[in-house]
C-alpha positions as CSV (number, residue, x, y, z in Angstrom):
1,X,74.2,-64.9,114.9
2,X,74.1,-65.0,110.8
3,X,76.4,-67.4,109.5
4,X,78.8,-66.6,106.2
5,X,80.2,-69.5,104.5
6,X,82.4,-69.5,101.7
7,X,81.9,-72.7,99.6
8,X,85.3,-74.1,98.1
9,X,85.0,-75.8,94.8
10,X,86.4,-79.3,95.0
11,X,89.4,-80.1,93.3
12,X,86.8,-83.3,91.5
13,X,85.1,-80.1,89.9
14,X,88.2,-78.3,88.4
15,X,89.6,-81.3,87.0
16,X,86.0,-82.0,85.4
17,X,85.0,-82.0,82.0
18,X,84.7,-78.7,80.1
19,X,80.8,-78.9,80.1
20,X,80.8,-79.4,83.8
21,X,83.4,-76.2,84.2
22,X,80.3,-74.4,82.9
23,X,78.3,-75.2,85.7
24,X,77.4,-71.7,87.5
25,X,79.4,-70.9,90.2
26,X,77.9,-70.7,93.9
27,X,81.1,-69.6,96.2
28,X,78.9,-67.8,99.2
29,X,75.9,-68.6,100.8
30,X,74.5,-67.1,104.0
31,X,71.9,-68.2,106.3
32,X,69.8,-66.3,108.2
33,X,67.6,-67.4,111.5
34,X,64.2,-67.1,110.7
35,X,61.3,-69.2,110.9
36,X,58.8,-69.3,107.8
37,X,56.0,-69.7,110.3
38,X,57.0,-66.3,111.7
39,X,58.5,-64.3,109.6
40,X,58.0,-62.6,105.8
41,X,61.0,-61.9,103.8
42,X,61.6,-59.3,100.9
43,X,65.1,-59.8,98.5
44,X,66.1,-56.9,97.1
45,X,69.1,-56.6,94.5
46,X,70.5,-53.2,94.6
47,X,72.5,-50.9,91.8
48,X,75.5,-50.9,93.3
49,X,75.6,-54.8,93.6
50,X,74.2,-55.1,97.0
51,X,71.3,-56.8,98.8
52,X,68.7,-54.8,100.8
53,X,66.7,-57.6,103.1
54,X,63.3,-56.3,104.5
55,X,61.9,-58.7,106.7
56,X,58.9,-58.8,109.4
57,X,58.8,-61.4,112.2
58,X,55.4,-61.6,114.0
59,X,54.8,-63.1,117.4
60,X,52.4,-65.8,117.9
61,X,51.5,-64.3,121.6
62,X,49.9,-61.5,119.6
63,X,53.0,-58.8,120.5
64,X,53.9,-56.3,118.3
65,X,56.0,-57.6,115.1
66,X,59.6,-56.5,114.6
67,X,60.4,-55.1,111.4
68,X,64.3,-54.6,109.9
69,X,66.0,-54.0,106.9
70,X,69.6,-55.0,106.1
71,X,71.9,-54.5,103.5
72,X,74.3,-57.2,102.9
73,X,77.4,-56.5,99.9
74,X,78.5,-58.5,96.9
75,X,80.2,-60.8,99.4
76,X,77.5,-61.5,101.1
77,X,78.7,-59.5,104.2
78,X,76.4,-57.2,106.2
79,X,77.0,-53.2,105.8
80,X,74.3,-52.1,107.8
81,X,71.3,-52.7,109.5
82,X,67.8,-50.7,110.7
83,X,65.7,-51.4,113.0
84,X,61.7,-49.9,111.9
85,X,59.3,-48.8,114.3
86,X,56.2,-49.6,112.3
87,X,52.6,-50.6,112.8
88,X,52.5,-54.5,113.3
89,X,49.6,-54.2,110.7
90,X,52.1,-53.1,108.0
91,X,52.4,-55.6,104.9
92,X,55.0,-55.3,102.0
93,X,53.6,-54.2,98.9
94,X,56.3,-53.6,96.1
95,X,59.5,-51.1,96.0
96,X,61.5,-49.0,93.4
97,X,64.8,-48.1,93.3
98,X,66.2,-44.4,92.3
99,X,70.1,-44.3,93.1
100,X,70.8,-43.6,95.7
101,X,67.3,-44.5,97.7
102,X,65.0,-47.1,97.8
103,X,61.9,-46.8,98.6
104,X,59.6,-49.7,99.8
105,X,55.6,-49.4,99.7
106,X,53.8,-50.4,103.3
107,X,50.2,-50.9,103.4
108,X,49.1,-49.4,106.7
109,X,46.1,-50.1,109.4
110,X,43.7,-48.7,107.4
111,X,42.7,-50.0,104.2
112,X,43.4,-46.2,102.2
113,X,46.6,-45.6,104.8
114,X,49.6,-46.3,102.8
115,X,53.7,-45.9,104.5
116,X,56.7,-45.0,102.2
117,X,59.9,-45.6,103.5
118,X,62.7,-44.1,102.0
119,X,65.6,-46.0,102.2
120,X,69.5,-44.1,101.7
121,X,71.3,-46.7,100.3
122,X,74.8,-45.9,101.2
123,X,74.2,-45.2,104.8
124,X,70.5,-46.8,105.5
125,X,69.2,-43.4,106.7
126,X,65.6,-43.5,106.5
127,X,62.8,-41.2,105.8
128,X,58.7,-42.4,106.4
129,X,56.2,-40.7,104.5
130,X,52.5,-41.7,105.4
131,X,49.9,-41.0,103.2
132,X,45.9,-41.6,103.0
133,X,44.9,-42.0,99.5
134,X,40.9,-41.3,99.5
135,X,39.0,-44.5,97.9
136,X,42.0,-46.1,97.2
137,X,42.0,-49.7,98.1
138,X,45.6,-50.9,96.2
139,X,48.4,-49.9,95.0
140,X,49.4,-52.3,91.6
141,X,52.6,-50.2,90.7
142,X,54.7,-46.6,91.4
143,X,58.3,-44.6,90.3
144,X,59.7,-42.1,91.8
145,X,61.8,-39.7,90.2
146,X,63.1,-36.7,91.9
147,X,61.6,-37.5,95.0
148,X,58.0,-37.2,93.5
149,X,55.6,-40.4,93.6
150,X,53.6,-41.7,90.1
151,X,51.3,-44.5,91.2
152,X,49.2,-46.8,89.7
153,X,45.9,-47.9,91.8
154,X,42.6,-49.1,92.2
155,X,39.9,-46.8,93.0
156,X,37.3,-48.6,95.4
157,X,34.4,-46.0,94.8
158,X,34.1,-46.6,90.5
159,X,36.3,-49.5,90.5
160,X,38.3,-48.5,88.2
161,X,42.6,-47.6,87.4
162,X,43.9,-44.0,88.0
163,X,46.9,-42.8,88.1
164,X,48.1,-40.7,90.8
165,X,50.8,-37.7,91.7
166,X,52.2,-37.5,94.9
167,X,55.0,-34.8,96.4
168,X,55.1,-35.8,99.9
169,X,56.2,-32.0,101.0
170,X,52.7,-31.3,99.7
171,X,50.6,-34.0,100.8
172,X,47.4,-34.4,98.7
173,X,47.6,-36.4,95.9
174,X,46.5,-35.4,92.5
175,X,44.5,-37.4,89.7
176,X,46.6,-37.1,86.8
177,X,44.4,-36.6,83.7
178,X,43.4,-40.0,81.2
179,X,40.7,-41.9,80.2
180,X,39.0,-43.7,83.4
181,X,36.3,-46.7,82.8
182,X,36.2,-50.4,83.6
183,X,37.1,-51.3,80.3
184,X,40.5,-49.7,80.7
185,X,44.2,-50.9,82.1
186,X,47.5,-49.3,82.5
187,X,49.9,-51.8,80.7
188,X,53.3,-49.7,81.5
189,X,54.8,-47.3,83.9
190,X,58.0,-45.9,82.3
191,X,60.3,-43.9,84.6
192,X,62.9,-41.9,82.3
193,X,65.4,-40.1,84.5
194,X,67.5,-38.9,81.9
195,X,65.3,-37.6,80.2
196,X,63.0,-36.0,83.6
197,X,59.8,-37.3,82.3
198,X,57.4,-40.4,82.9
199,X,55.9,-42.1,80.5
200,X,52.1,-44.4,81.2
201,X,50.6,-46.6,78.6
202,X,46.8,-47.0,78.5
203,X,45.3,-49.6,77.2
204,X,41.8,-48.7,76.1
205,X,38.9,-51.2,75.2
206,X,35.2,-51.5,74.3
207,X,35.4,-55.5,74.7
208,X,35.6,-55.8,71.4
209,X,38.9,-54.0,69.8
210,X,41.5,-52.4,71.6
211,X,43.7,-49.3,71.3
212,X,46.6,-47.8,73.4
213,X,47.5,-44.3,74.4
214,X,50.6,-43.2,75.9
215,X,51.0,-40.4,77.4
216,X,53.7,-38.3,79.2
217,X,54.2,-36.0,82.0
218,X,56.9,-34.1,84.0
219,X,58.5,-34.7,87.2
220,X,55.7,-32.7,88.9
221,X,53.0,-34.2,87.1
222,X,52.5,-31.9,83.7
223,X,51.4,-33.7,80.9
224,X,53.9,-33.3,78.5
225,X,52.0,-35.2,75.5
226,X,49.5,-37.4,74.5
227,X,49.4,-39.9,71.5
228,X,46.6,-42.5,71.0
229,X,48.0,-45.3,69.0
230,X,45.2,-46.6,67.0
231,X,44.0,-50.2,65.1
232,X,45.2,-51.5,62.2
233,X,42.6,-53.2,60.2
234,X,41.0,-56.1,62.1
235,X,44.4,-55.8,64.5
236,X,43.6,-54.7,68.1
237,X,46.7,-53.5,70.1
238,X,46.7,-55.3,73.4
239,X,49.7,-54.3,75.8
240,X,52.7,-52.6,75.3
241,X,56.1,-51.8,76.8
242,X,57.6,-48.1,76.1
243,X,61.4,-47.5,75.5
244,X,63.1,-44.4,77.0
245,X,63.7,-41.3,75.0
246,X,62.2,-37.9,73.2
247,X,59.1,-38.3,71.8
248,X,60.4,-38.5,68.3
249,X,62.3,-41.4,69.2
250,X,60.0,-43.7,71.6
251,X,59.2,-47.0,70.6
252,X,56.3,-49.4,71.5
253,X,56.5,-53.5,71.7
254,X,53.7,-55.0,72.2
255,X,51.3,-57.6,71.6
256,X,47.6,-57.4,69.0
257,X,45.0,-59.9,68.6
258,X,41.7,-60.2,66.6
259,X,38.3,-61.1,67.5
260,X,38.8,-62.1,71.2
261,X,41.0,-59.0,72.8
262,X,42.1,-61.7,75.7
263,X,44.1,-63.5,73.2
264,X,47.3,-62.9,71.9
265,X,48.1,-63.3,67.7
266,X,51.7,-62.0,67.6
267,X,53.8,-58.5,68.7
268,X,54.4,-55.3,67.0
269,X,56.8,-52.7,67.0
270,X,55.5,-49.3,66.3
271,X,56.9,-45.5,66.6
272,X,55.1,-43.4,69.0
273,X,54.5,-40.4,67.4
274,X,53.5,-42.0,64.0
275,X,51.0,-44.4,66.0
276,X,50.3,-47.1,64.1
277,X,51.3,-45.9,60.8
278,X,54.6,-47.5,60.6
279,X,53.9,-50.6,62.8
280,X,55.4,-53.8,62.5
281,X,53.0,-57.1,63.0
282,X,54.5,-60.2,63.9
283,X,52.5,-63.7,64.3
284,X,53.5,-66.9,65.7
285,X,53.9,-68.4,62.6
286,X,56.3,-66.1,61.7
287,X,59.1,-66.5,64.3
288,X,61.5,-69.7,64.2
289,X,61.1,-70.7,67.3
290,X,57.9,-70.0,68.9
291,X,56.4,-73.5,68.6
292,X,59.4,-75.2,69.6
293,X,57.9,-76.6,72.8
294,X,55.7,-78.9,70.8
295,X,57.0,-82.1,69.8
296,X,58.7,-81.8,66.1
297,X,55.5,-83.8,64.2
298,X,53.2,-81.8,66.3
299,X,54.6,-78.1,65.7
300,X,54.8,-79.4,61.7
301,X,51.1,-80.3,61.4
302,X,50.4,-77.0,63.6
303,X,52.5,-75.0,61.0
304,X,50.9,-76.7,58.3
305,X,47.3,-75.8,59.8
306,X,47.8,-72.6,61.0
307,X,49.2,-71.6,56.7
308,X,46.7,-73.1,55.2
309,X,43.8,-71.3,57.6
310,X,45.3,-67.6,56.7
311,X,45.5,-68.4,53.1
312,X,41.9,-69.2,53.2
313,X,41.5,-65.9,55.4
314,X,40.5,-67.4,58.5
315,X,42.3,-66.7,61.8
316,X,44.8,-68.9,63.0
317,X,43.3,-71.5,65.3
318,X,46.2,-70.9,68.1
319,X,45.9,-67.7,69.7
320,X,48.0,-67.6,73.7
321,X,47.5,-65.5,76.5
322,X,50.9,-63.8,77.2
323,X,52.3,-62.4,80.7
324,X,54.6,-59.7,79.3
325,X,58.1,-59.3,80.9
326,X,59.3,-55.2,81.6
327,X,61.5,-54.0,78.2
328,X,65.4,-54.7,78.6
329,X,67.5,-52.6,77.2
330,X,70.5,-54.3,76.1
331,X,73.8,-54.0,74.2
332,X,72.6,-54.7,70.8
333,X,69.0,-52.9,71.1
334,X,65.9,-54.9,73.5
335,X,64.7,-57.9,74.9
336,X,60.8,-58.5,74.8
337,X,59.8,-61.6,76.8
338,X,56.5,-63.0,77.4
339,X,55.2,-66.0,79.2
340,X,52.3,-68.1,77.7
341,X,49.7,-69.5,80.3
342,X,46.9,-70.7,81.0
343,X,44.5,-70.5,83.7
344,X,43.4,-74.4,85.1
345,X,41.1,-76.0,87.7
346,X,37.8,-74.1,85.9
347,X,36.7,-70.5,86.8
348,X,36.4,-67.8,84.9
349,X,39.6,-66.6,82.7
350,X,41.2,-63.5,84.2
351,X,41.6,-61.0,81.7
352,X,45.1,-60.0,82.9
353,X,47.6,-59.9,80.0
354,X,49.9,-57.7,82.4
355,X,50.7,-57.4,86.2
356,X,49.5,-53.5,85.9
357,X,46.3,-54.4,84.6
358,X,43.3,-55.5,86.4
359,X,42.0,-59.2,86.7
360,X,38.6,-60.4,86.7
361,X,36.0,-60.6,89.9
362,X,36.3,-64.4,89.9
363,X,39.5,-66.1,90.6
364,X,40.8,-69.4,88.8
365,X,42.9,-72.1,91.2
366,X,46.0,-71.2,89.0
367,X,48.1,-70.8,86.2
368,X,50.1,-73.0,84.2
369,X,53.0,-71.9,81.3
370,X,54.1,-73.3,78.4
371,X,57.1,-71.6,77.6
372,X,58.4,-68.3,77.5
373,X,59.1,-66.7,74.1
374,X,61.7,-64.0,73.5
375,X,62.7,-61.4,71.0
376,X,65.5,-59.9,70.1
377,X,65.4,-56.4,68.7
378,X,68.2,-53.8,67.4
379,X,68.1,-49.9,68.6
380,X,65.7,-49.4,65.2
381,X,62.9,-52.0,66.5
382,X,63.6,-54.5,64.0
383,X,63.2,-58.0,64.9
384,X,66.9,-59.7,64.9
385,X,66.2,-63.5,66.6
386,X,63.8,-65.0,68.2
387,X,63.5,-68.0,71.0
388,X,61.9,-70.4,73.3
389,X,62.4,-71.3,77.2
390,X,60.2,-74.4,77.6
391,X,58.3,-74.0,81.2
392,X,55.7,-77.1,81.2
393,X,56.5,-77.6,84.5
394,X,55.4,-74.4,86.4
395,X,52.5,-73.5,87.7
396,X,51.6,-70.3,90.1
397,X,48.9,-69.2,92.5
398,X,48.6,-65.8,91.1
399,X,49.8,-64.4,87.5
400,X,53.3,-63.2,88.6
401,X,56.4,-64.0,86.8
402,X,57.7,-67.2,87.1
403,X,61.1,-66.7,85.8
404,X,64.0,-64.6,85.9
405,X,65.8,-63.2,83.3
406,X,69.5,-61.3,82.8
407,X,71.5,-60.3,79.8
408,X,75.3,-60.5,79.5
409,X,77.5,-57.7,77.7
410,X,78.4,-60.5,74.9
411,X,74.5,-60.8,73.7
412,X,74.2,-63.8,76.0
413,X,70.7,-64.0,78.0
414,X,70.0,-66.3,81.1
415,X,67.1,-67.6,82.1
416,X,66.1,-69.3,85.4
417,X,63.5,-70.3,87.9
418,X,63.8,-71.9,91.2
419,X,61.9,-75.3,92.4
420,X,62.6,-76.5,96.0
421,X,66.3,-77.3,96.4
422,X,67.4,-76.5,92.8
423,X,67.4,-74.1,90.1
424,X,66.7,-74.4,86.7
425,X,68.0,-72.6,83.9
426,X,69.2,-71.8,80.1
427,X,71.9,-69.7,78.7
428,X,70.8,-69.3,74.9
429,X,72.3,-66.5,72.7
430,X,70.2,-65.1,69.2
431,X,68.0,-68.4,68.0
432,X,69.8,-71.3,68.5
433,X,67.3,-73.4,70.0
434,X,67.9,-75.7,72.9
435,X,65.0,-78.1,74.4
436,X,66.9,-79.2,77.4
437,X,67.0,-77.4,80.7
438,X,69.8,-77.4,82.9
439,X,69.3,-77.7,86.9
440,X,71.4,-76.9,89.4
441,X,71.4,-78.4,92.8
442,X,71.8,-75.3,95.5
443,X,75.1,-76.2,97.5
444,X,74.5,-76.5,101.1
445,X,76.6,-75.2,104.0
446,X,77.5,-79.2,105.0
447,X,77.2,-82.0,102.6
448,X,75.7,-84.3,105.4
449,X,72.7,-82.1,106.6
450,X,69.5,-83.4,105.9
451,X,66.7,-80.7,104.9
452,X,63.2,-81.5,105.7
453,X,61.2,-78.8,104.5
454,X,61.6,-76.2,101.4
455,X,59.2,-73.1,101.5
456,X,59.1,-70.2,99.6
457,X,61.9,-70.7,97.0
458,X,62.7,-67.8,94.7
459,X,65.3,-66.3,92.2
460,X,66.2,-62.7,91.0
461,X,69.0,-61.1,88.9
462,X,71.3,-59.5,91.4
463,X,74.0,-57.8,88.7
464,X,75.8,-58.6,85.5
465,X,75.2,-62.3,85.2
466,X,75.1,-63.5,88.8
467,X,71.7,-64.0,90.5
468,X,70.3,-65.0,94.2
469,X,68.7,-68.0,95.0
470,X,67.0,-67.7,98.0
471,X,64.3,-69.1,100.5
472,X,63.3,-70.9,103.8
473,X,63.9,-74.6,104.9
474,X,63.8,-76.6,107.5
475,X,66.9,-79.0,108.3
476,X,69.1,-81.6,110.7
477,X,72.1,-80.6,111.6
478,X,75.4,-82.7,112.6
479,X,73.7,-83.1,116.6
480,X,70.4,-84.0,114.7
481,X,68.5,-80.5,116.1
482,X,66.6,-79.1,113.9
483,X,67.0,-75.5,112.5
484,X,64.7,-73.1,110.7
485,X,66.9,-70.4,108.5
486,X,66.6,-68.2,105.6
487,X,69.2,-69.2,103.0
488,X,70.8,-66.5,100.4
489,X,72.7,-68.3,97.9
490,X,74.7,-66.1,95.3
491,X,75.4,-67.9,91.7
492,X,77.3,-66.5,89.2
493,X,77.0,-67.7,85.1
């Protein structure tokens, strides 16, 4: 049977000092019984401040898995709960979320035999659609808007993107129309509903420069228009994130680099329909806080290097590979976030830049950050603050994001990633600076359990500024048996 457990505050805490009363807040916390040996588990945060949980449990006697989704409330408490009557072979891929469904993407027994469950949210009514996609071999990203499918995937026969249109009353998917080759990457997949469009951006390369093309199509798949937004100078446009709007409105942020079109020299912001006309180019050198996670002598002589190399019209000697965050939208204008890595352990270097684009044949052991860097922009695209989230610590597998990130209605913005038992976090507002990260031990349903084993530990934004922290361990209890659970723990900032 789950277990709910509301965690009092101790009266120690209240009475603490004011820096302590700032500590997030972590009042529920549920555990669930599954075993990370057996079962996978999805978190998904919801619009109307709920939790979806799709989870598969697989039998080591080689019986046929079990598959359910739950939705749990803001409390923590379960509203509903499906049973799925699925393939065992079905895997998880990714979901998207169009009030009121969800709908979750489910590879199936075949590798080109893909499942779509629509998911009601109020009510958990479901709706399967099962689809063969002919040579396609993954699916990297989809929307859905108005019930119609746009999805981004890897063709196995030319190895290349595409870009698909799917109305499941119809069946067979359609190519949408763009430039197909190796040497291109889809760099964002924009879903406007208000608006009844969807916008794609294209990055286009020859290995040597780079351009970007954005183009836009209907809810049924018309292409609506198409802009190519072109070089500047020696400046190749990399990646880019597009905001919602008409097309006289949309804005690009993005990233450009130079000679080697896997390195990153800076952003831009740049209108749309005027290409690159009226872009503006930002390096590292000019923001405040983009070297902060060197030491003070070491970012000065870096500084100092990197000025006196322009002014003799060289390149700057630092150029980054950056993981770019999805565009936020917030009070004051957008949020551009970007995590700087590096692959390690030899290999090749993946030329990913972007989870929609396509990495390399050979693989590297993993990837280590630096920090994240973040921008601050108003509704007109110009560049308000800028700052640093030092992340020397992590490392990942694969190039996935490695933190979380959440704005507040007062301009603040949260940051946080999880590592075993703990979660570690910022809350910075415009540029102040700060080099020290907070960490926050994850509360525990009795103080005197002992956990063995962590597994799996991760963190989203659930809604407004409260977030989940969730994952598997293994502990004692008070008898000294062990248990294997699935723990949700909700903290608010």
């Amino acid at each position: 049977m789950i277990r709910v457990y509301f965690l009092l505050l101790c009266l120690l805490i209240l009475s603490a000092e004011p820096l302590m009363a700032q500590e997030p807040d972590q009042s529920l916390r549920i555990e669930l019984p599954f075993d990370w040996n057996k079962t996978s588990v999805e978190v998904i945060a919801l619009p109307d401040s709920s939790l979806l949980i799709f989870s598969k449990t697989s039998s080591t006697w080689g019986s046929k898995a079990t598959f359910n989704l739950n939705k749990y409330d803001a409390n923590l408490k379960q509203v509903w709960s499906k049973a799925l009557d699925i393939p065992s072979e079905c895997e998880f891929i990714r979901y998207y979320t169009e009030a009121p469904y969800t709908y979750l993407a489910l590879s199936g027994r075949k590798t080109e035999e893909y499942k779509f469950l629509q998911v009601h949210i109020p009510t958990g009514n479901l709706k399967l659609v099962e689809q063969e996609f002919k040579n396609i071999d993954s699916i990297y990203e989809y929307g859905v808007i108005q019930g119609n499918y746009f999805i981004i995937a890897h063709n196995s026969k030319d190895d290349n993107p595409v870009l698909l249109y799917l109305n499941p009353d119809h069946k067979e998917p359609q190519i949408l129309p763009t430039l197909y080759d190796q040497r291109s990457s889809f760099s964002d997949l924009l879903i406007d509903k208000e608006h009844k469009r969807v916008d794609v951006v294209l990055t286009e390369s020859n290995n040597r420069i780079s351009r970007l093309q954005v183009k836009s199509f209907d809810v049924y798949g018309k292409l609506i228009s198409n802009h190519f937004i072109l070089q500047n100078g020696n400046r190749s446009l990399l990646n880019a994130e597009i905001t919602p709007g008409d097309s006289t409105s949309k804005l690009l942020f993005g990233t450009f680099g130079t000679r080697d079109i896997r390195l990153n020299q800076g952003f831009f912001v740049a209108d749309v329909a005027s290409g690159v006309v009226n872009a503006d180019f930002y390096d590292m050198l000019q923001l405040e806080n983009f070297y902060k996670y060197m030491k003070p002598r070491r970012e000065k002589r870096v500084r100092a290097r990197e000025k006196a190399r322009i002014k003799s019209g060289k390149e700057p000697l630092n150029q980054y590979r950056l993981l770019l965050h999805d565009l936020m939208p917030t009070p004051a204008g957008y949020l551009l976030a970007a995590e700087v890595y590096s692959p390690y352990s030899g290999g090749s270097v993946s030329t990913l830049n972007y989870p929609l684009l396509f990495p390399s044949s050979r693989r590297t052991e993993g990837y280590k950050r630096s920090h994240l860097v973040l921008l601050g922009f108003d509704r007109a695209g110009n560049l308000v603050w800028d700052n640093n989230f030092p992340m020397s610590e992590i490392t990942t597998p694969t190039l996935t994001y490695a933190v979380e990130i959440a704005h507040t209605a007062d301009e603040k913005i949260i940051i946080a990633y999880p590592d075993e038992n703990k979660i570690f976090y910022q809350v910075i507002q415009g540029n102040t600076y700060q080099n020290e990260v907070s960490e926050l031990e994850l509360l525990r349903l009795d103080a005197d359990e002992k956990i063995k084993d962590t597994y799996d530990p991760g963190v989203i934004r659930w809604y407004g500024s409260t977030f989940a922290a969730f994952g598997f361990k293994n502990k004692n209890n008070k008898s000294y048996s062990e248990e294997k659970v699935f723990y949700i723990n909700k903290i608010t900032f």
